[in-house]
C-alpha positions in Angstrom: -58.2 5.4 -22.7 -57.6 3.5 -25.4 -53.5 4.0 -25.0 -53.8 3.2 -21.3 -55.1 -0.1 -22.4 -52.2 -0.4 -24.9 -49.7 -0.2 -21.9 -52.1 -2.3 -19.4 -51.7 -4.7 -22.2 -48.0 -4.3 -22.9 -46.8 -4.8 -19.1 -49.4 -7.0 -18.4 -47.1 -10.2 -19.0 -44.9 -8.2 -16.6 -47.4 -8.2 -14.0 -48.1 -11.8 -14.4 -43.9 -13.2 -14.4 -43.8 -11.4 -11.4 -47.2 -12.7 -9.5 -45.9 -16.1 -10.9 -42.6 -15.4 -9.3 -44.4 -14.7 -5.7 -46.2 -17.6 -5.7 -43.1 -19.5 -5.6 -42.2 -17.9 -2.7 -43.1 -18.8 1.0 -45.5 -16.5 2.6 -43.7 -17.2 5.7 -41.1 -15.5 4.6 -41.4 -11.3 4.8 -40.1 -8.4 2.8 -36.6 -8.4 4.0 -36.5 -12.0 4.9 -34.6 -14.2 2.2 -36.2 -16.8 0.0 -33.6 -19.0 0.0 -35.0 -22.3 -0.2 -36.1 -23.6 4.0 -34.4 -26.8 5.1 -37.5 -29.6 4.7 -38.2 -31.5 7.9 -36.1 -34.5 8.5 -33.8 -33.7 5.5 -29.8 -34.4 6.1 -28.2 -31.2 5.4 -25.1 -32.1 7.0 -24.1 -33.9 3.6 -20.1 -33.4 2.0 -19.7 -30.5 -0.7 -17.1 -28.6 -2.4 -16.6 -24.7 -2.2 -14.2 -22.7 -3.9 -12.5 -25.9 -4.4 -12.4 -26.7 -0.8 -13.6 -29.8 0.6 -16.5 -29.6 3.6 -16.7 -32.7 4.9 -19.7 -34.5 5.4 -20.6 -34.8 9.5 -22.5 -37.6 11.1 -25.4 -36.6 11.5 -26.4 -39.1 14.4 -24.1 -37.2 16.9 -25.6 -33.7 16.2 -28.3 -33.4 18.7 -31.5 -32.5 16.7 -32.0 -29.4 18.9 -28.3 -28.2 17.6 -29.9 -29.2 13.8 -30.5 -26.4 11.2 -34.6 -26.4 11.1 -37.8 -24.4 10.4 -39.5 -23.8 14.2 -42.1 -21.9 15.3 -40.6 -18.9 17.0 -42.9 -15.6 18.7 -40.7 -12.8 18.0 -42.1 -8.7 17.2 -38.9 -8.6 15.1 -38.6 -7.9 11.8 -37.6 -11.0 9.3 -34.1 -11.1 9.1 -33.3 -10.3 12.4 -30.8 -12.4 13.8 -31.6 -13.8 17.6 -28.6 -15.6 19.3 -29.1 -17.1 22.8 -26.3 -17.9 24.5 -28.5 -19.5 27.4 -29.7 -22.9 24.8 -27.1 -22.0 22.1 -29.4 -21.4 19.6 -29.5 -18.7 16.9 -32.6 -17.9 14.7 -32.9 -16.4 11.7 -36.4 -14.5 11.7 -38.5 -15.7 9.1 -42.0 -13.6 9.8 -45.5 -15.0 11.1 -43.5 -16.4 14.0 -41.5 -18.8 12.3 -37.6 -18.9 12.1 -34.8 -21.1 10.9 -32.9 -22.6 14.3 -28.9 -23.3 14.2 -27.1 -24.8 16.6 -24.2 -22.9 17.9 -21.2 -22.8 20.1 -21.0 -19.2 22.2 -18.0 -17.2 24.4 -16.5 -19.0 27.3 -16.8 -17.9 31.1 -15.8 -14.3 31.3 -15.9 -14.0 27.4 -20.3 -13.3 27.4 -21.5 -10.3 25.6 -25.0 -9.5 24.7 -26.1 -6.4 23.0 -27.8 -5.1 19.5 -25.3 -5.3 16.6 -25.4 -5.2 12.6 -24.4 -7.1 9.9 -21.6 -5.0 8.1 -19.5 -7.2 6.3 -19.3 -11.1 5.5 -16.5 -12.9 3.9 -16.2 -16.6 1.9 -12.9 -18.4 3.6 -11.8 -15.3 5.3 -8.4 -15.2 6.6 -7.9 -14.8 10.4 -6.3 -12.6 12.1 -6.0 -13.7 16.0 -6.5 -10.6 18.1 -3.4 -9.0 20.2 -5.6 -10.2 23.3 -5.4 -13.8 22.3 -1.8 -13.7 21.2 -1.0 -12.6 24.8 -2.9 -15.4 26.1 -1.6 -17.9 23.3 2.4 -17.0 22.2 2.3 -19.5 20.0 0.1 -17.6 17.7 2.5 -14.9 17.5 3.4 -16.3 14.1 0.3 -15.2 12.6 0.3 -11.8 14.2 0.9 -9.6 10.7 -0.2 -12.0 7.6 -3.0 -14.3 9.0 -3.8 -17.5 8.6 -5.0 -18.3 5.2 -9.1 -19.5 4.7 -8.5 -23.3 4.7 -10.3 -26.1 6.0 -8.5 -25.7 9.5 -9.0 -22.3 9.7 -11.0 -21.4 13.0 -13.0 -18.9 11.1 -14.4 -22.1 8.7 -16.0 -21.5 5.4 -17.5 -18.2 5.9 -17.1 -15.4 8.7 -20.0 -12.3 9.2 -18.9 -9.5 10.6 -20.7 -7.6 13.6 -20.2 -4.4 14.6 -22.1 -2.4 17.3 -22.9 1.7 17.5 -20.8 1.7 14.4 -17.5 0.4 16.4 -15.9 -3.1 15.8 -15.8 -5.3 18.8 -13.8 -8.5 17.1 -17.2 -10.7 17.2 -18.2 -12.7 14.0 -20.5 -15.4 13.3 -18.1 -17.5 11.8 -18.0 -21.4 10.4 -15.8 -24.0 12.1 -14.2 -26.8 11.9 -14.5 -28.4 15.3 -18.4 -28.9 15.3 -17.8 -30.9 18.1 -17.8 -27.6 19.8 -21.6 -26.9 18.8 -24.0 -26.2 22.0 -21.0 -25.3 24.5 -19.6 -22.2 25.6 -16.1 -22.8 23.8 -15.0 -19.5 22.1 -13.9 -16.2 23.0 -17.3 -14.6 22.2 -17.4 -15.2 18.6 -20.3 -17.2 17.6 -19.5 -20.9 15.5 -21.4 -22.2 13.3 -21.5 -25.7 12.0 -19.6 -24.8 8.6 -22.6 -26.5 6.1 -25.1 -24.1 9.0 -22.9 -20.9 8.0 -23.3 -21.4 4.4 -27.0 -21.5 4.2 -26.7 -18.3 6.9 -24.3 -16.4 4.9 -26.6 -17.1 1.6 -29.9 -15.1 3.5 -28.0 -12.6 4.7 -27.6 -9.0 2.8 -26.1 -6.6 5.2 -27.3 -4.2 7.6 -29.4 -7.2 9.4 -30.2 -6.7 13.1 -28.0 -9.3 15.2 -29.8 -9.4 18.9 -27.7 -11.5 21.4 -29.9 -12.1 24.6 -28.0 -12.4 28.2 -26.5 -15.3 29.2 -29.7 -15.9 31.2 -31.8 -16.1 28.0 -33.1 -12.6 28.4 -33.3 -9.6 26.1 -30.3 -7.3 26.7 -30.3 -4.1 28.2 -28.0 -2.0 26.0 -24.3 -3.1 25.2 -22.5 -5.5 27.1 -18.7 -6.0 26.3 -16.8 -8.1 28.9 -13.6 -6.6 29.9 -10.3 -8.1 28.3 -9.5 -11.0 30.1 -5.4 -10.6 31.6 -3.4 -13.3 30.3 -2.0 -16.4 33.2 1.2 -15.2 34.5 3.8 -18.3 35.2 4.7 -18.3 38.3 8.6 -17.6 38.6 10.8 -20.5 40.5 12.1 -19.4 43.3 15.6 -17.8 43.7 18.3 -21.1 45.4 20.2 -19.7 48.2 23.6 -20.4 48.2 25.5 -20.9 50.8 29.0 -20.2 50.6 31.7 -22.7 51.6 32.6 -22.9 54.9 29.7 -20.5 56.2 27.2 -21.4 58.8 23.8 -21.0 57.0 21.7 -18.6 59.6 19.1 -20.7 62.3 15.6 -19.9 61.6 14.1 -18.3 64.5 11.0 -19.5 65.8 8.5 -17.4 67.3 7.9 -18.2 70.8 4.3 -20.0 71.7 1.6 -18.2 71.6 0.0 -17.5 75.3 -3.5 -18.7 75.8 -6.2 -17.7 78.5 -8.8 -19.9 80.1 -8.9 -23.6 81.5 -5.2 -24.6 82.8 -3.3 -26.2 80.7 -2.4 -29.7 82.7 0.6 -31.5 82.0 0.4 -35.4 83.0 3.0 -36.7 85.4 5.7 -38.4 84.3 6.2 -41.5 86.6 10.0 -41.9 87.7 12.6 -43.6 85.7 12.6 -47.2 87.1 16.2 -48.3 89.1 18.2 -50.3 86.5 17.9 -53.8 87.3 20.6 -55.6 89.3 23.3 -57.5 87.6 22.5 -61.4 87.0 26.2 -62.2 87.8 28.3 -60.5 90.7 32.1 -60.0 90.0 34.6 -61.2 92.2 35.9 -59.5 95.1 39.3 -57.7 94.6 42.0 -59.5 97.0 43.3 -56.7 99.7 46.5 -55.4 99.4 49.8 -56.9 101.2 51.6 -54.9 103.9 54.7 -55.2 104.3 55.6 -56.4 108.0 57.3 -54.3 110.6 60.9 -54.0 110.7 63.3 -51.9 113.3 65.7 -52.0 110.7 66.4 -51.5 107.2 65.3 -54.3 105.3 67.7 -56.4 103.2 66.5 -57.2 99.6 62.6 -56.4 101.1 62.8 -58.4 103.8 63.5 -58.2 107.3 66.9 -59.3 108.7 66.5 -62.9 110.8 66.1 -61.3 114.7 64.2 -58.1 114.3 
């Protein structure tokens, strides 16, 4: 007994670093829930830093719609903290805190014909990852051909921003991340090819709660929760339209008449053609031209005639 209260005693400061170490912690958050510190109401978290020796640039903050700021909200969800809920419907993503409570992001979701919704995990996350555009999008895009084998580097223009998680579903890898970017512009519109973006300060504080292995829930497109895997079908690249082959004609040929078909016969009322009124007479000449003299005869003559003219006496 005696021992047993030796070893009370000896892990007893233990006991009390650790209770100590709790209380510090908010109850909000569960078991599997990070205890990151929670964005405080009102506070600008949209503020310049550097990472990795990279400059994020600070964002005004004025032209973020609040609903699109990162922020503690009450949110009634059965899931368990940590869970990941993206709605594509108010392009919002929640990261599941416990006792109804979540931390809200603003986000930018796919394009028409780029939707998916389904159950995925969290299976691998990268700082400044290089990206890689998919064979789909270099199709669509030539002029990304050029970054078809090596990537483009992590940088501050790279469209996968400061940090990209990686999704897979039933163990397969689809292409979709949650990823940083830098056009927050973008935030609250359906402007990607089904990734999810991520105001590049909002992935950060993501990335930091996030282990591995998390739940990721995106809901339909009408805001509901999904009904098994949804992966939209590769969208075809635009074909251009080829210019039409110019006939030739060769010198000297007569290009061939274009036959027309003739009119088409039609049944029912008569067709009535109006009368055409006859062509007026052309109107009489204002002067008249003089008459043209007759012609002389010559005069009768029983004999020949001398020099045109009859002889004296005949």
């Amino acid at each position: 007994m005696l021992q047993t209260s030796r070893r009370f005693l000896r892990l007893s400061p233990a006991l009390l670093a650790a209770a100590l170490l709790a209380a510090c912690v908010d109850p909000a958050a569960g078991p599997t829930a990070s205890t990151q510190p929670l964005p405080k109401s009102g506070e600008n978290v949209y503020v310049a830093t550097m990472d990795a020796g990279i400059a994020i640039p600070a964002l005004p903050v004025e032209k973020i719609p609040e609903a699109y700021r990162r922020q503690v909200v009450a949110y009634e969800t059965d899931q368990a903290p940590g869970t990941i809920i993206i709605n594509p419907k108010t392009k919002l993503l929640y990261y599941v805190l416990g006792k109804n409570k979540a931390i809200r992001y603003g986000i930018a979701v796919g394009k028409s014909g780029f939707e998916w919704s389904g159950e995925a995990i969290v299976a691998e996350k990268k700082p400044w990852p290089r990206w890689i555009p998919p064979k789909e999008m270099i199709a669509r895009k030539p002029e990304l051909a050029k970054f078809d084998e090596v990537g483009q580097p992590g940088g501050p223009t790279n469209p996968l921003g400061a940090r990209a998680i990686y999704l897979t579903s039933g163990g397969r890898d689809y292409g979709y991340r949650i990823h940083g970017t830098p056009e927050w512009q973008s935030i609250g519109r359906n402007a990607s090819s089904g990734c999810i973006r991520m105001i590049n300060q909002d992935v950060l504080d993501l990335y930091s709660r996030v282990k591995g292995g998390e739940k990721v829930i995106v809901l339909t497109a009408s805001g509901e929760m999904p009904k098994g895997l949804h992966i939209p079908a590769p969208v075809a690249p635009k074909v251009a339209a080829k210019p039409k082959a110019e006939v030739v004609v060769p010198a000297g040929a007569v290009p061939a008449l274009k036959v027309l078909p003739p009119p088409a016969i039609t049944t029912g009322a008569p067709v009535v053609t109006p009368a055409v009124a006859p062509a007026s007479p052309a109107p009489a000449a204002t002067t008249t031209a003089p008459a043209a003299e007759p012609a002389a005869t010559a005069p009768a003559c029983k004999v020949a005639l001398v020099n045109g003219v009859c002889p004296p006496g005949n």
